[in-house]
C-alpha positions, 0 to 999 in steps of 0.5 A, a space after each residue: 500500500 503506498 502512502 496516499 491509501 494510508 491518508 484516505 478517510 476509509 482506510 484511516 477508519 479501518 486502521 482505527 477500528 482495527 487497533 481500536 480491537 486488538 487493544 485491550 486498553 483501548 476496549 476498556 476505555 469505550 467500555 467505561 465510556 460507554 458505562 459513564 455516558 449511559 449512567 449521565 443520560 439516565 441521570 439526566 432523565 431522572 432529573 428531568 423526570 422528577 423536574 417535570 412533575 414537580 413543575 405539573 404538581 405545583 401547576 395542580 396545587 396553584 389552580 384551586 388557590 387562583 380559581 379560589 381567589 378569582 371567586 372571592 375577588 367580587 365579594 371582597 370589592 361588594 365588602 370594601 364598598 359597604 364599609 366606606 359609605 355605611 350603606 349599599 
């Protein structure tokens, strides 16, 4: 093989992949690799799980106080009104 094959993106490849496979070393760092990345996008997912439902439950505990307030808006304005002028 002459100089020029050795530089074409295939070969180079094919070169890596080889060493990549014949290297216990090099097996070993994909594999924790491949442990770490995997642990970092499950983690990631339970932190955007627990995220999510804590952003759905404050949603769902902050929907009856404002409907609750919305409803006490009205008697709270008939109230301030009584007491000012004494009479209705």
């Amino acid at each position: 093989m002459a100089l020029e094959e050795y530089l074409e993106s295939e070969v180079a490849v094919a070169i890596a992949a080889t060493a990549v496979a014949f290297s216990p070393r090099a097996r070993r760092l994909l594999r924790r690799g491949a442990v770490y990345g995997l642990a970092g996008a499950l983690t990631a997912g339970d932190a955007i799980t627990a995220f999510t439902r804590g952003a759905a439950r404050g949603a769902r505990q902050a929907a009856p106080s404002a409907v609750q307030a919305d409803l006490d808006a009205p008697d709270q304005a008939a109230g301030g009104l009584q007491g000012e002028g004494g009479q209705p």
